[in-house]
Structure formats: structure tokens, C-alpha cells
C-alpha positions in Angstrom: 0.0 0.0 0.0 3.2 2.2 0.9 4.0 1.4 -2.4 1.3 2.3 -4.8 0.8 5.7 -2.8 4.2 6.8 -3.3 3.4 5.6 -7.0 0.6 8.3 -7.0 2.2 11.1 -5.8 4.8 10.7 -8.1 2.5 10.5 -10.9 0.6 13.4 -10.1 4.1 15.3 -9.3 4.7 14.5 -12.7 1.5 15.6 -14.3 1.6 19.0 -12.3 5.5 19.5 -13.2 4.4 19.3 -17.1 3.0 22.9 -16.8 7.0 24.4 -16.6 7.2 23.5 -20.5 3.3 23.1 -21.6 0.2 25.7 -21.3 -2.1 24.9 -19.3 -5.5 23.3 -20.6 -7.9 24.6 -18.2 -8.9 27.6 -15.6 -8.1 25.9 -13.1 -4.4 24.2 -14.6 -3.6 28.1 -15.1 -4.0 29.1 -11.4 -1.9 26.0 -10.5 1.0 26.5 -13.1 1.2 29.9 -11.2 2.2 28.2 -7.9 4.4 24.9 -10.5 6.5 27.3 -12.1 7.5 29.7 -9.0 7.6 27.7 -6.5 9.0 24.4 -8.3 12.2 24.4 -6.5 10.2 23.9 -3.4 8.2 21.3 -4.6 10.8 19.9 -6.0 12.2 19.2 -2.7 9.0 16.8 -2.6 10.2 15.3 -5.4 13.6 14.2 -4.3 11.9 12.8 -1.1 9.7 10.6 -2.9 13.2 8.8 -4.7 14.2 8.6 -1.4 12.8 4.7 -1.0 14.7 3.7 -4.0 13.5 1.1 -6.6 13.8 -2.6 -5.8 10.4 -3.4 -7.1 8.6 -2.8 -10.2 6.2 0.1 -8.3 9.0 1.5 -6.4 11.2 1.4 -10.5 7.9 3.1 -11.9 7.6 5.4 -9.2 11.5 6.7 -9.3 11.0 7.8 -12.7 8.2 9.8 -12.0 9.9 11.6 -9.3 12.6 11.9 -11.0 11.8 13.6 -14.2 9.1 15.9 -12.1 11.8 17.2 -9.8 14.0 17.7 -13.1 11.0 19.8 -14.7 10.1 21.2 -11.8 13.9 22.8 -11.6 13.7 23.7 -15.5 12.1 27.2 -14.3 14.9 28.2 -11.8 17.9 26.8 -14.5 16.1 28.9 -17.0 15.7 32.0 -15.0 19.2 31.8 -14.5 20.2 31.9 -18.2 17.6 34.7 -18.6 19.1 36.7 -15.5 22.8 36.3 -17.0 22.3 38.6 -20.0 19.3 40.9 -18.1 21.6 43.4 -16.5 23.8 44.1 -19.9 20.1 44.3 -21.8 19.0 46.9 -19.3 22.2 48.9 -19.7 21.9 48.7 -23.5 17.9 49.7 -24.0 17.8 52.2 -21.0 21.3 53.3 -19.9 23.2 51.8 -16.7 21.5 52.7 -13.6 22.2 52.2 -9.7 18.8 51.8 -8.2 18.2 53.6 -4.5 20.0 52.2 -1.8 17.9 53.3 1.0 18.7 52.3 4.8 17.5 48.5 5.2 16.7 48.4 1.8 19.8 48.1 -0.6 18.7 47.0 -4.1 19.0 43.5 -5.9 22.4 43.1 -6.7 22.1 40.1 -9.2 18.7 39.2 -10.8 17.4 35.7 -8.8 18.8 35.6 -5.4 19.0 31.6 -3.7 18.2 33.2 -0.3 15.2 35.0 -1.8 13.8 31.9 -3.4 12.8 30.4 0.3 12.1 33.8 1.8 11.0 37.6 1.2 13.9 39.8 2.3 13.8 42.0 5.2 12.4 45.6 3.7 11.5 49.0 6.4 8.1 50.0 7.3 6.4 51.1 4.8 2.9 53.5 5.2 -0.3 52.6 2.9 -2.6 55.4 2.6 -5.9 55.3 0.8 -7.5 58.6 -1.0 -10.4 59.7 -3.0 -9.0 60.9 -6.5 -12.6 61.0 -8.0 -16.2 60.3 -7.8 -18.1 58.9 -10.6 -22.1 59.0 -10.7 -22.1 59.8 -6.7 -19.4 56.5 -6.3 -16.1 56.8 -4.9 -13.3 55.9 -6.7 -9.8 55.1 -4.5 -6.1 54.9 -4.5 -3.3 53.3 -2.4 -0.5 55.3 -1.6 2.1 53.3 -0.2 5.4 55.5 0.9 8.3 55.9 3.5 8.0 58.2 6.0 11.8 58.9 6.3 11.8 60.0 2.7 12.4 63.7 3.0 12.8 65.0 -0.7 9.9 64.6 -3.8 9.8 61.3 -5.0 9.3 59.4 -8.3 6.5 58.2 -8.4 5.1 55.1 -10.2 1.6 54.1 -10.7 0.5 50.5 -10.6 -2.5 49.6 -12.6 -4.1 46.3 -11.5 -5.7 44.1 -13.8 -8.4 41.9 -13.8 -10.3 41.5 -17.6 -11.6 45.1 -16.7 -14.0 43.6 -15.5 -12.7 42.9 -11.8 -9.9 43.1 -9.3 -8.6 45.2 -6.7 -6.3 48.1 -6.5 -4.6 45.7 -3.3 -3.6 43.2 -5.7 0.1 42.5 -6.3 1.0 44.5 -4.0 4.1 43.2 -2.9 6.2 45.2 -5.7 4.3 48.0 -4.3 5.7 47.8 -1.4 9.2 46.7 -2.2 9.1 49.7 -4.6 8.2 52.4 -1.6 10.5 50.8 0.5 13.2 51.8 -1.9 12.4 55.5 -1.7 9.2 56.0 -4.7 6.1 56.4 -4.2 3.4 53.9 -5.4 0.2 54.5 -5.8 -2.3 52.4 -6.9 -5.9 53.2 -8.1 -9.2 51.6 -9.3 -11.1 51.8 -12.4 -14.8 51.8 -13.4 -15.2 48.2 -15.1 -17.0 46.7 -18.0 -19.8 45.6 -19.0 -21.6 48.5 -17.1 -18.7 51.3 -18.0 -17.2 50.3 -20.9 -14.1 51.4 -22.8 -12.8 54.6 -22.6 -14.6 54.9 -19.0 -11.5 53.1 -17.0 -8.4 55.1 -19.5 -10.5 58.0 -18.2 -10.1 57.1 -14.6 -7.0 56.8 -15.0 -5.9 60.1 -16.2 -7.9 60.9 -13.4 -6.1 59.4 -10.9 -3.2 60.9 -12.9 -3.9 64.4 -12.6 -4.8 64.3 -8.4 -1.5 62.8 -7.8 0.1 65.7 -9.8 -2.0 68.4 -8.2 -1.7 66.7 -4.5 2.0 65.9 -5.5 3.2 68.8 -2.8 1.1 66.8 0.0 2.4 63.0 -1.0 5.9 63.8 -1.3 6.2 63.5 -4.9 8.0 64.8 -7.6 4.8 65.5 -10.5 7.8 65.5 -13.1 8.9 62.2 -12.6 6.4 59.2 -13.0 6.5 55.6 -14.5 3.2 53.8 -15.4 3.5 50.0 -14.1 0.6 47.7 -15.1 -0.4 44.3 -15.2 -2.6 42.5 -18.0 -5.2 44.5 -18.5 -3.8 47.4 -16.2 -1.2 47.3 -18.5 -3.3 48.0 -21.7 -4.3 51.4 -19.2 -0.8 52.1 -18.7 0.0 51.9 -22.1 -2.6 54.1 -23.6 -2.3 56.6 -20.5 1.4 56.7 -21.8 1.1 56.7 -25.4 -1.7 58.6 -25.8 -1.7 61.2 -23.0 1.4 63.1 -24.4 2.6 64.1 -21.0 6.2 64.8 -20.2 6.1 63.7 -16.9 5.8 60.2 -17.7 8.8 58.9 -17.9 8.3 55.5 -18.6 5.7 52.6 -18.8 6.4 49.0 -17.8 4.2 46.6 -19.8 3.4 42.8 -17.6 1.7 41.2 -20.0 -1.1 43.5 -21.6 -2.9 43.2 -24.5 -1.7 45.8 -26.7 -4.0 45.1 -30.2 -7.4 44.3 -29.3 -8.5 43.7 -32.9 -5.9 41.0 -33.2 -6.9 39.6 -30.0 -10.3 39.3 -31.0 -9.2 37.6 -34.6 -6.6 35.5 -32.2 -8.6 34.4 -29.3 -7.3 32.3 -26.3 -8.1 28.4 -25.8 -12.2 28.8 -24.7 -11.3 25.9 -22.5 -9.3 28.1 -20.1 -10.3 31.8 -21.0 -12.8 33.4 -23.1 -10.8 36.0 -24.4 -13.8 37.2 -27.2 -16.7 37.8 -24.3 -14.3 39.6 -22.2 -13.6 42.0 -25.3 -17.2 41.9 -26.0 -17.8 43.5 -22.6 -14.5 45.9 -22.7 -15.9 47.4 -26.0 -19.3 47.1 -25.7 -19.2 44.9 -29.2 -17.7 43.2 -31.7 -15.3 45.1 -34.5 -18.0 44.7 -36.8 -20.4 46.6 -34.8 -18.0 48.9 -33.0 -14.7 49.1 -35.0 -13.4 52.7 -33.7 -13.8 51.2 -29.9 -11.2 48.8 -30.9 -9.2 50.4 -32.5 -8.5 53.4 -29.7 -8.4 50.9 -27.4 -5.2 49.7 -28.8 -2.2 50.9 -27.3 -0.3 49.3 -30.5 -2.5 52.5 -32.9 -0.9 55.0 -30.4 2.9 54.3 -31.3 4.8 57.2 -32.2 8.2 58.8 -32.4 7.5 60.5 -28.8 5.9 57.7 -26.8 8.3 57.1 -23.6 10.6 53.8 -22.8 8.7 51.0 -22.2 9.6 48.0 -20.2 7.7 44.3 -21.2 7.9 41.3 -19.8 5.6 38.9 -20.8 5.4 34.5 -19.7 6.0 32.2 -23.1 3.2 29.9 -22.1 0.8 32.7 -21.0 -2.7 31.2 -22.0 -4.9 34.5 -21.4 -2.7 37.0 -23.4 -0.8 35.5 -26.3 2.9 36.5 -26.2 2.8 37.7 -29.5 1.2 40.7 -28.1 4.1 41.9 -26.6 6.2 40.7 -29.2 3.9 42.8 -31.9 4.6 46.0 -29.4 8.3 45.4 -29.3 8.5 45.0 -33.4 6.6 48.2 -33.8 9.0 50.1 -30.9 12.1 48.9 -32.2 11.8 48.1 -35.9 9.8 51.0 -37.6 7.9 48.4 -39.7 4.3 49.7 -38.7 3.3 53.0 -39.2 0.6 55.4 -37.6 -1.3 57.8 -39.7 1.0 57.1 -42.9 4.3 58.3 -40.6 7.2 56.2 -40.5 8.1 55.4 -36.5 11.5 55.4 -35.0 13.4 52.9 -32.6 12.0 54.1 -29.2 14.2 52.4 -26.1 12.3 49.8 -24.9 13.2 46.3 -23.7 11.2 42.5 -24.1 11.4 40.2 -21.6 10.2 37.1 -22.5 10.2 34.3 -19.9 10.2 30.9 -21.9 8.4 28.8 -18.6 6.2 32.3 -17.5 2.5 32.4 -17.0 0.1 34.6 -17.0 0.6 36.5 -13.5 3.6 34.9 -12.8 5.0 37.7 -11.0 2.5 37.3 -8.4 4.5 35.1 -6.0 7.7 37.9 -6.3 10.3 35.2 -4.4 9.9 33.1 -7.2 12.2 33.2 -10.5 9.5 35.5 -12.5 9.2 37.1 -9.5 12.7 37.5 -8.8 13.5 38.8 -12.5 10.6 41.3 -13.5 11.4 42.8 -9.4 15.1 43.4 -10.8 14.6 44.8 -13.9 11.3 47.2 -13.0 14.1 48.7 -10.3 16.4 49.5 -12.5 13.8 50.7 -15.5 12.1 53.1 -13.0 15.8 54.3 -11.8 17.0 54.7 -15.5 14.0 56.6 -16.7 13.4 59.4 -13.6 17.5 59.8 -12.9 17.7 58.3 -9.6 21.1 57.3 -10.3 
């Protein structure tokens, strides 16, 4: 009996493992490739316990296999994040300029992209203060930000706004909030608002909100401690399509920079590329978004799409999308990146010029990988947002 159980959990070690090279299949496989691919080396540890017993029969043969290729899949993440991590720091320098992050007291900055210490534990960071304020009020509702900040920090402060995501449909401005943290820890302020969502305020209602949220951080900036010149846009899947358009299509100075996790940056091609059904339903989510189809409301996609909005003056632009994503296809990003960096698309018949901008792309990454920040994703996208954000408001 000892036998055949350790049999099964090596079996189903070994299914679960399969998500660090293949997409998941289902809603469910997503969430858990998540937890596969960040935390692997932990699980691995599992792994390595189960080939403990050795192999003298045929169950305890069958059952060594198991474990052992799941605890070597289940490592593939952390080996690849290390390759990816070698040549990050020298990509940074190239696309953005070399940059020493903050270095504030009990908060020095990553020194190397994945830390082994980090991978088992979050490193100590100072106290940090989380503030929430009303930027606006929409048909008699409140609508609130997060501002998370040091109280030591004497001087303005970048600041960068992160954009949760959520399908616009859903989510919370307290998501992910660990970067924001680690961030204000490091001397910025974060904030992070909500957004009206879809179906019942469709698209532009939420870019709206967001240049709301914009322009009371700028005209409060004396009272938060920041500096209204300096500001990076950070957002995450759909958040990040908000980012992008409040960047790109804004055409204000003070933005410095937008960092891009994952974000749908073409909706029309998204529609004519959907995701697998079986784990999201990528065309009723757009459907809701845009109040249509791009038959019925063609204009709503198209200013929707951050891609339409990319000209010689947009600012630098971090992306760092997962391979294996299976909400938002990769080729997103990569689509986003071809039209920074190679000139081949054109907006309103006028050639476009290399703009600094760097692609990340994880080969084992899911959607919302970075949401468990010890892990390699984690570990990575943490490094290189603190040195984009340093790079593009001078805190050198």
C-alpha cells in the first residue's frame, strides 16, 4: 500500500511539473502553473523525497521515474531564469542606460537578478505606510487609491503608478501589492488606483479614470511627497493595456516611462486571435471591454489599442511577458516590441523610429507569474522594474 501511494504522488508530481514547459489546458491548470513554475524548487524538494525509498520493485522502479523527471521539470524554471538573468543586467544597460537603483537604509537593491536566499524567503524591507484617498467620484461612487510611501523619505519622489488588472472587468487596487511595497521601500512612491469596469462602463470609461487618478497625484504631489515631473506607469494584463494608452496617448512629459506585464496591446488581433475557450474566453471579455464586436464597433477597438498609439514621442517602455501565457498571447508583446524597435508599422501614414524599450520574455512564464515575487519570474521582473524606474526618472 506504501507502495502504490508513493506511486501516486509521483504520478501526479509529474503531471503538475508538465505545466513548466506546456500551457495549461484549463482555468483551473492556469492558477496551478502559477504556484508549479514559481515555486517548483520547493516542490521539488517533494520530489527528491519521494526517490528517497529507492526502486527494488517494479512500483518503487515506476515510481523513481516519476519523481525523478518531475523534480527535473520542476527545476527547468529556476535553470532557465538563470540563463535569462545572466544577459538581463547588460540588456537593461543597452535599451535604457546603466543605472544604480536607491539604496535606501534597510533596503539596498537586488544586486544580481534571482537571489537563492530570496527563493525560500522575502527579504527583510523598512516600514512602509499605505494610505488610501479619494482621486474622483463617478455618478455619486467613490473611486480610490493606495499610496504606499516611506515616512523617512524627505525629498519629492518618483512616483510610479500601478495599474491592477483583472479582464476590466474585476480586481482590486490591493492586488500584487508586494512590488508595491518593495518599490516604496526603496524611496518611490506607489500608488495604486481603481477603475470603473465593464460591461456597465465600458471602454474609454477606465483610460478616463486613469488620467484621473493621474492628474490628483500631480495636483496633490506637494502633499504625497512627490515629484509631478517624474512618473512611470506599471501595469499588469489589463492594467497594463491602461498604462500603455495613459502613456502613449496622454502626451505628457512627466511620464517617464511605462512597464508593460503582460497586456494586450491590439485588441482587434486579440479578437481575430482568441485564447483556448477551455481556459479563457478572451472574445466575451472583449465583447464586454468594447461594448461589441469590431464589426459593430470598429473605432472602440481600434482606440483601445495601445499598439494605434505608437509614435516617435511615446516614452521607454519596459515588457515582460510568460511564453506559455494562455490569457494574453505573447505575440502581443512581441507585436509591441516589433513596432517600438523596428519601424515596420506605421501610424497615420508616418514612418516610426526605434524608441528604447526592452522585451522580456520568460520561456516557462505564466500569466501572473509575478504574483508570488520570491519566485524566478518574481525575482526577475522585481530586478529589472528597479532598474527601469531608476534609469528613466535619474535616480542614479
Amino acid at each position: 500500500m506504501t507502495a502504490i501511494i508513493r506511486l501516486i504522488l509521483a504520478v501526479i508530481l509529474f503531471l503538475f511539473s508538465l505545466l513548466t514547459v506546456f500551457p495549461p489546458i484549463s482555468y483551473f491548470l492556469w492558477e496551478a502553473s502559477i504556484v508549479v513554475d514559481e515555486l517548483g524548487h520547493l516542490l521539488a524538494i517533494v520530489g527528491i523525497l519521494l526517490l528517497i525509498p529507492g526502486w527494488k520493485s517494479r512500483i518503487g522502479k515506476a515510481s523513481t521515474v516519476f519523481a525523478l523527471a518531475a523534480t527535473i521539470f520542476l527545476l527547468t524554471p529556476l535553470v532557465r531564469g538563470e540563463i535569462v538573468g545572466r544577459r538581463l543586467p547588460g540588456q537593461l544597460d543597452h535599451a535604457f542606460g546603466g543605472a544604480q537603483p536607491r539604496s535606501m537604509p534597510g533596503a539596498p537593491p537586488r544586486d544580481k537578478p534571482i537571489s537563492f536566499l530570496t527563493l525560500f524567503r522575502k527579504p527583510p524591507a523598512p516600514e512602509v505606510r499605505r494610505t488610501t484617498m479619494t482621486y474622483v467620484v463617478r455618478d455619486g461612487k467613490p473611486l480610490q487609491l493606495d499610496v504606499y510611501r516611506r515616512d523617512q523619505v524627505l525629498q519629492p519622489a518618483p512616483l510610479v503608478i500601478a495599474i491592477h488588472g483583472g479582464s476590466w472587468r474585476s480586481g482590486n487596487r490591493e492586488e500584487l501589492s508586494a512590488l508595491n511595497y518593495y518599490l516604496a521601500s526603496r524611496g518611490y512612491v506607489v500608488a495604486s488606483p481603481t477603475y470603473r469596469f465593464a460591461p456597465q462602463f465600458p471602454h474609454p470609461a477606465a483610460s478616463q479614470d486613469i488620467d484621473a487618478a493621474i492628474s490628483f497625484l500631480k495636483a496633490n504631489a506637494n502633499q504625497l511627497g512627490i515629484d509631478s515631473t517624474r512618473i512611470v506607469l506599471l501595469g499588469r494584463s489589463a492594467g497594463a493595456q491602461l498604462a500603455l494608452m495613459a502613456a502613449y496617448a496622454r502626451g505628457d512629459s512627466a511620464i517617464r516611462g511605462v512597464v508593460d506585464f503582460y497586456g494586450p496591446t491590439d485588441q482587434k488581433w486579440g479578437w481575430d486571435n482568441p485564447s483556448d475557450p477551455r481556459v479563457y474566453k478572451s472574445d466575451e471579455t472583449l465583447r464586454a471591454f468594447l461594448n461589441g464586436t469590431p464589426a459593430t464597433v470598429p473605432e472602440a477597438y481600434r482606440t483601445s489599442s495601445p499598439l494605434n498609439y505608437v509614435s516617435p514621442g511615446v516614452p521607454p517602455t519596459l515588457i515582460i511577458h510568460g511564453r506559455l501565457d494562455p490569457l494574453v498571447s505573447v505575440r502581443q508583446s512581441a507585436r509591441l516590441d516589433s513596432a517600438l524597435r523596428s519601424g515596420s508599422l506605421r501610424v497615420q501614414s508616418l514612418p516610426l523610429l526605434r524608441q528604447p524599450d526592452l522585451f522580456i520574455e520568460l520561456p516557462w512564464g505564466t500569466h501572473g507569474c509575478d504574483y508570488i515575487i520570491i519566485g524566478p519570474c518574481g525575482q526577475i521582473s522585481t530586478f529589472a522594474v528597479e532598474r527601469f524606474v531608476a534609469a528613466v526618472t535619474g535616480t542614479r
